[in-house]
C-alpha positions, -999 to +999 in steps of 0.1 A: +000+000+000+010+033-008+016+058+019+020+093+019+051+111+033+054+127+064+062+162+069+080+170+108+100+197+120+133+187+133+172+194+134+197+176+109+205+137+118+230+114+109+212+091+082+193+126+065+193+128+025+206+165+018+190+183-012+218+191-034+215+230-036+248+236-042+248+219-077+215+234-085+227+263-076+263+261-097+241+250-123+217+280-122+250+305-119+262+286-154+230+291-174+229+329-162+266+339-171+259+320-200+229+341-210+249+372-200+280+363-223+258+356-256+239+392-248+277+408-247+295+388-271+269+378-297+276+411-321+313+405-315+312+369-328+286+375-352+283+401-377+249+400-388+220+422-391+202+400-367+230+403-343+240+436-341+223+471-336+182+463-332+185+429-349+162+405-337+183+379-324+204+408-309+169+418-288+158+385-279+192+376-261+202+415-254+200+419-211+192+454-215+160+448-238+128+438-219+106+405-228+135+386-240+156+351-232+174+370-204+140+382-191+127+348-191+153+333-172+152+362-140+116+357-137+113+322-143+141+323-112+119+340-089+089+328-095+110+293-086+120+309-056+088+322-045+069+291-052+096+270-030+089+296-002+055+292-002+060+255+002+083+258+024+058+278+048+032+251+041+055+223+056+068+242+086+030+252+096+020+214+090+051+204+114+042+228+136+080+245+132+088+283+137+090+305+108+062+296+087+050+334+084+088+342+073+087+319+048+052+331+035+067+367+035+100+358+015+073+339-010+056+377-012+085+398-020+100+371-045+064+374-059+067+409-062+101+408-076+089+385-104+060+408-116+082+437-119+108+422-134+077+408-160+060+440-164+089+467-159+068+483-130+093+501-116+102+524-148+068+534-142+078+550-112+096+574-133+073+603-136+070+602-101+110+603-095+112+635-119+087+651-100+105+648-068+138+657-077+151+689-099+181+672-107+187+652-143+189+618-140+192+586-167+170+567-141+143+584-122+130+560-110+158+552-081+143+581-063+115+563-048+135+526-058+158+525-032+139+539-002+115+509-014+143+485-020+155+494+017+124+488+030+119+455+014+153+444+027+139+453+063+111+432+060+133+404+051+156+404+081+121+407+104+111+376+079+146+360+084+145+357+122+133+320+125+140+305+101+169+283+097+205+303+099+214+287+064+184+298+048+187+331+065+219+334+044+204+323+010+174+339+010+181+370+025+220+372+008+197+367-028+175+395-020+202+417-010+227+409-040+193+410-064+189+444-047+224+457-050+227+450-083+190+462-094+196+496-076+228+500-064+247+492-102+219+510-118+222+540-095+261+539-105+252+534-143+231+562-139+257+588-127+276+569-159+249+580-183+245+618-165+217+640-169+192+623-198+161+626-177+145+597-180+158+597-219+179+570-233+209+592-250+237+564-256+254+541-238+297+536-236+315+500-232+322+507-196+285+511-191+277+485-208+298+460-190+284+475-157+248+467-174+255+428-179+270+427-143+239+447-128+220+418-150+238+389-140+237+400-099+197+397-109+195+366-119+227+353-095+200+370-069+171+352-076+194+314-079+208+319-044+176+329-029+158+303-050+183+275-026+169+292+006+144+264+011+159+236+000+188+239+023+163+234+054+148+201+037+158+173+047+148+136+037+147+104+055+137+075+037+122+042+050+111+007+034+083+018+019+076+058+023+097+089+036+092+118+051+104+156+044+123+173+074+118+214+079+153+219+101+140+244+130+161+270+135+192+266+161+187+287+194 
């Protein structure tokens, strides 16, 4: 007969079957610098009209176009991560462990990450940033970006506090290197690109190279963070079923 696994809530133990996050996560690294070296190299190696300029293979691989490859693979990252989250949450309420609310929030914010990263929601914030400051800008936007992004980063050390000190790292590291690169490299490729106002007036190689690292700390963000929960599972298996493991955080 076929029985279905149990969920509990307990610290690691000899005998435990580790998730192997750190080759997902080497593997998820690979694809992204991958994606990022074909969007820098691609009209280097290939002289084509499809490769080079507005081309459309050049657009559909490019990391500083929007509804592309690239874009694909950042949002398909965090809505992985959310999702794992989410489940996450679900198994550590079931086994009564601490943190499930944390794990619902990180689920939230990688949510939230994904849809603006889908919909470009926060160039939309744009008018808004010109608005508020007098001062010329290539990216408006950062004026009400980074208070946001810091106050999303709050939330997720509150988030953070029970849950386990591995996942802690992980899922609150991804958030804050997806952040740093988001706003932080885009706030330096802004001073770059000087006083355009919100209009896109060129772009130089070092720019450009500080665009595919900005891009690639994205989607490096969204792997690590995406490992958060799996580094708390843990499975034990038995003669004829198993059960999954939430690892309670260490006091």
């Amino acid at each position: 007969m076929r029985t279905e696994p149990q969920v509990t809530a307990a610290h690691p133990q000899v005998g435990d079957d580790l998730v192997r996050w750190p080759r997902l996560l080497l593997t998820l690294l690979a694809v992204s610098s991958a994606l990022v070296a074909i969007s820098l190299l691609l009209p280097v190696l290939i002289d084509h009209e499809l490769t080079r300029d507005r081309g459309d293979v050049r657009m559909f691989t490019y990391v500083g176009d929007e509804a592309n490859l690239p874009t694909w693979w950042t949002v398909s990252l965090l809505i992985g991560a959310a999702l794992l989250h989410l489940q996450a949450g679900g198994l550590a309420r079931r086994a009564g462990a601490r943190g499930a609310a944390g794990w619902w929030v990180f689920a939230a914010l990688l949510a939230l990450l994904a849809l603006d990263e889908l919909t470009s929601l926060h160039e939309r914030l744009d008018v808004w940033g010109l608005a508020l400051t007098d001062a010329g800008f290539a990216f408006p936007w950062l004026v009400l970006g980074a208070p946001i992004a810091v106050g999303m980063i709050a939330v997720s050390v509150v988030a953070a506090r029970h849950l386990p000190r591995l996942t802690t790292v992980l899922s609150l590291g991804g958030i804050a290197l997806l952040f740093f690169s988001a706003v932080g490299l885009e706030a330096v490729g802004g001073l770059m690109l000087g006083e355009q106002d919100g209009e896109f007036q060129g772009e130089s190689l070092l720019y450009t190279l500080l665009m595919h690292a900005e891009e690639f700390g994205e989607m490096a963000g969204a792997a690590v963070a995406l490992c958060g929960p799996l580094a708390a599972l843990r499975i034990r298996r038995g003669d004829t079923d198993f059960a999954l493991s939430i690892i309670d955080r260490q006091r």
